[in-house]
Legacy VTK file of the C-alpha trace (Angstrom):
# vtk DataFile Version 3.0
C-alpha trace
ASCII
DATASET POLYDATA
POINTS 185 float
7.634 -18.789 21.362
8.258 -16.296 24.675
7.094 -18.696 26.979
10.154 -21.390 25.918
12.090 -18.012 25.310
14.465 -18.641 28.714
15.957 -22.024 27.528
16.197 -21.765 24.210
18.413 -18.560 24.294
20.442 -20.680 27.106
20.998 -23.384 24.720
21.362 -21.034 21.293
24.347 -19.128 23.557
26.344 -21.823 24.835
25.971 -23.563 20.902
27.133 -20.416 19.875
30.857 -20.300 21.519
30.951 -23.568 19.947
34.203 -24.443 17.751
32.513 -25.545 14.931
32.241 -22.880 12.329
28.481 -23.992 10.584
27.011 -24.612 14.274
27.947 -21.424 15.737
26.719 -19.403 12.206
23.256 -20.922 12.692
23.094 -19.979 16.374
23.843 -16.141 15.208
20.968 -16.790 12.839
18.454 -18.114 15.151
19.414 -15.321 17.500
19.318 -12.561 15.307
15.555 -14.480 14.337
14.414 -14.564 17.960
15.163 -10.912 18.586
13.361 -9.699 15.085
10.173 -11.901 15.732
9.837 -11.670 19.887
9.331 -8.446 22.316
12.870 -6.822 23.126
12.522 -6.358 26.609
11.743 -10.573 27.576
15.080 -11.160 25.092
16.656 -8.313 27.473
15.448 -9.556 30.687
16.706 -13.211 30.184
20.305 -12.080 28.251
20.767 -10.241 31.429
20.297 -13.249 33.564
22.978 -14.982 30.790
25.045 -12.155 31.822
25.625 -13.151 35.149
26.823 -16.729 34.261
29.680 -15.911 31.163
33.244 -16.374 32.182
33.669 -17.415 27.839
34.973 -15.193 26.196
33.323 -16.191 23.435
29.578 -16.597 25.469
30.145 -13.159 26.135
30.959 -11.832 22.589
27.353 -14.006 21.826
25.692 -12.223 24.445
27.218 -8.792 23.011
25.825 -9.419 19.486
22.410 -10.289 20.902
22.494 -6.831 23.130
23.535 -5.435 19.083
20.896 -7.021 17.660
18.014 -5.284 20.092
19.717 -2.044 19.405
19.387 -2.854 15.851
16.183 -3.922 15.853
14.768 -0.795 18.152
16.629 1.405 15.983
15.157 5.128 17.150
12.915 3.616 19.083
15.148 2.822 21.960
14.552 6.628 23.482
11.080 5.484 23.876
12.025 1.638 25.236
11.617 1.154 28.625
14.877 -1.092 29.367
17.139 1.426 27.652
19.061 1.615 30.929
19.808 -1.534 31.336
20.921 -2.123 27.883
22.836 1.227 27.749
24.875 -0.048 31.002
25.261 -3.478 29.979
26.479 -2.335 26.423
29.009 0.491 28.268
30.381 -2.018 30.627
31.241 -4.394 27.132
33.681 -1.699 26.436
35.780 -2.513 28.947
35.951 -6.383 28.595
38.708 -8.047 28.342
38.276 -9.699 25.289
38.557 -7.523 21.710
35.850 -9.038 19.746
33.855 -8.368 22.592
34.995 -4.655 23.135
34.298 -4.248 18.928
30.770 -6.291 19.204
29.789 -3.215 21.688
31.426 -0.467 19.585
29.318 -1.441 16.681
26.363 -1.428 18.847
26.656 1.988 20.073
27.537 3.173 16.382
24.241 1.600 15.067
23.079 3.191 17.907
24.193 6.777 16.922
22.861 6.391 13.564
19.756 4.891 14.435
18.885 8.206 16.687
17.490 10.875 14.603
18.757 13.622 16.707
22.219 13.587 18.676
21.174 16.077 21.391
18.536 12.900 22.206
21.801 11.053 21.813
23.416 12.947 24.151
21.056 13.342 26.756
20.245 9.195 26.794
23.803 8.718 27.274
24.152 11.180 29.976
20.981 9.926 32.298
22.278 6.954 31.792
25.698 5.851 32.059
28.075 7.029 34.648
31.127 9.508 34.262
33.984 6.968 33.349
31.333 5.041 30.668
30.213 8.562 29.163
33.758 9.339 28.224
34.756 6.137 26.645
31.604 5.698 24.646
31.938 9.509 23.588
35.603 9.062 23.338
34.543 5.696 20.663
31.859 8.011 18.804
33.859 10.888 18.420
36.896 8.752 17.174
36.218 5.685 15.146
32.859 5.714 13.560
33.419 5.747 9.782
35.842 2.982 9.995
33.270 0.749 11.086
30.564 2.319 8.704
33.315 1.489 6.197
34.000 -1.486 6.939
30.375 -3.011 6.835
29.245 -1.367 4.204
32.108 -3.481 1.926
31.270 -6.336 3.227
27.553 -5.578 2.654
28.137 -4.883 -1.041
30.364 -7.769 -1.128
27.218 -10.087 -0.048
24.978 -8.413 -2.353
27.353 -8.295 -5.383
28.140 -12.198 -5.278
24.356 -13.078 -4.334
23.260 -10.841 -7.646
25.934 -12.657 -9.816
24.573 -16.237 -8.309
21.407 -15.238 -9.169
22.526 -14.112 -13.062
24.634 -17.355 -13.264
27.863 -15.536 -13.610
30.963 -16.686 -12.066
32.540 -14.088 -9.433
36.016 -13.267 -11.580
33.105 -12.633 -14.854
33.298 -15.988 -15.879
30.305 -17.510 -17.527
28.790 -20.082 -15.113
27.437 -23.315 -16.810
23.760 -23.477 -16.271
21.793 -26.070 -14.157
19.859 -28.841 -15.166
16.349 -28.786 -13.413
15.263 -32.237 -11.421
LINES 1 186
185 0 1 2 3 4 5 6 7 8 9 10 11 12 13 14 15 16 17 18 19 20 21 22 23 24 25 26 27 28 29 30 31 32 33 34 35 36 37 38 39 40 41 42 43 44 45 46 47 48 49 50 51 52 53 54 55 56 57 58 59 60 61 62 63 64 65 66 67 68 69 70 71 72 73 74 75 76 77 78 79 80 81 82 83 84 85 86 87 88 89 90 91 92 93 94 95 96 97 98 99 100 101 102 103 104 105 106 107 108 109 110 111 112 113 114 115 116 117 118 119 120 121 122 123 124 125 126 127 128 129 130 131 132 133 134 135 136 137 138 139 140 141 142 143 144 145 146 147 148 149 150 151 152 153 154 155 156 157 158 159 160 161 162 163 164 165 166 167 168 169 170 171 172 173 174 175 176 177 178 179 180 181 182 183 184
């Protein structure tokens, strides 16, 4: 799959700003798939090159939840990852976008990020080498401030997912309402 790695995330990005509601949901899944199943740093290297070419808003939010997605994905690893950098600077410079969603797709990251790092003086330090004065401030500024909102936030939606995918399972309607069962084909 890496070698046809360059056009396909090409293709599954500009699909993605698409309009249509079901097209752009399966891009986000095949996205979220290629960064689970190939290395992070060729998904890195050629969302970078994306990078250069998004004046969409929404190409850019697509390119934020990919960066997102490697962060969730290296989870404490990223001290050790050898890109960190550049993912660190492209995910700082997000938070200064233009657009909200893309501004809230990079929050998230760098929450997942702060809870994916066992320590926060390896936090710290990371964030430090890394990003520049202005960057360091906002990002601490985001940490400091807003953090359990988002952790809220998810995790209701999470349970919401779970609790309607367990009652689908049981055959029970969503309000407690016994669902009639299926007939097998």
């Amino acid at each position: 799959m890496e070698p046809c790695l360059d056009p396909v995330i090409k293709i599954l990005l500009k699909k993605g700003s698409d309009t249509n509601h079901f097209i752009a949901q399966c891009t986000d899944r095949c996205l979220l798939s290629l960064v689970q199943h190939c290395q992070e740093q060729k998904v890195l290297q050629i969302v970078q090159l994306q990078n250069m070419n998004s004046k969409s808003n929404a190409y850019r939010l697509k390119i934020c939840q990919c960066l997102q997605h490697i962060v969730k994905s290296l989870g404490n690893n990223i001290l050790f990852f050898k890109e960190s950098d550049k993912l660190l600077v492209h995910l700082a410079n997000y938070l200064f976008d233009a657009s909200q969603d893309v501004r809230q797709a990079a929050k998230v990251a760098f929450v997942c990020m702060s809870q994916a790092i066992m320590g926060q003086n390896e936090l710290e330090k990371l964030l430090q080498r890394v990003l520049n004065e202005v960057q360091y401030k906002k990002v601490r500024e985001y940490l400091d401030k807003e953090p359990t909102h988002l952790i809220t936030n998810q995790g209701s939606q999470i349970d919401f997912v779970i609790t309607t995918a367990a009652n689908n399972l049981l055959g029970q309607h969503p309000h407690g309402k016994r669902m009639p069962a299926s007939k097998p084909q």
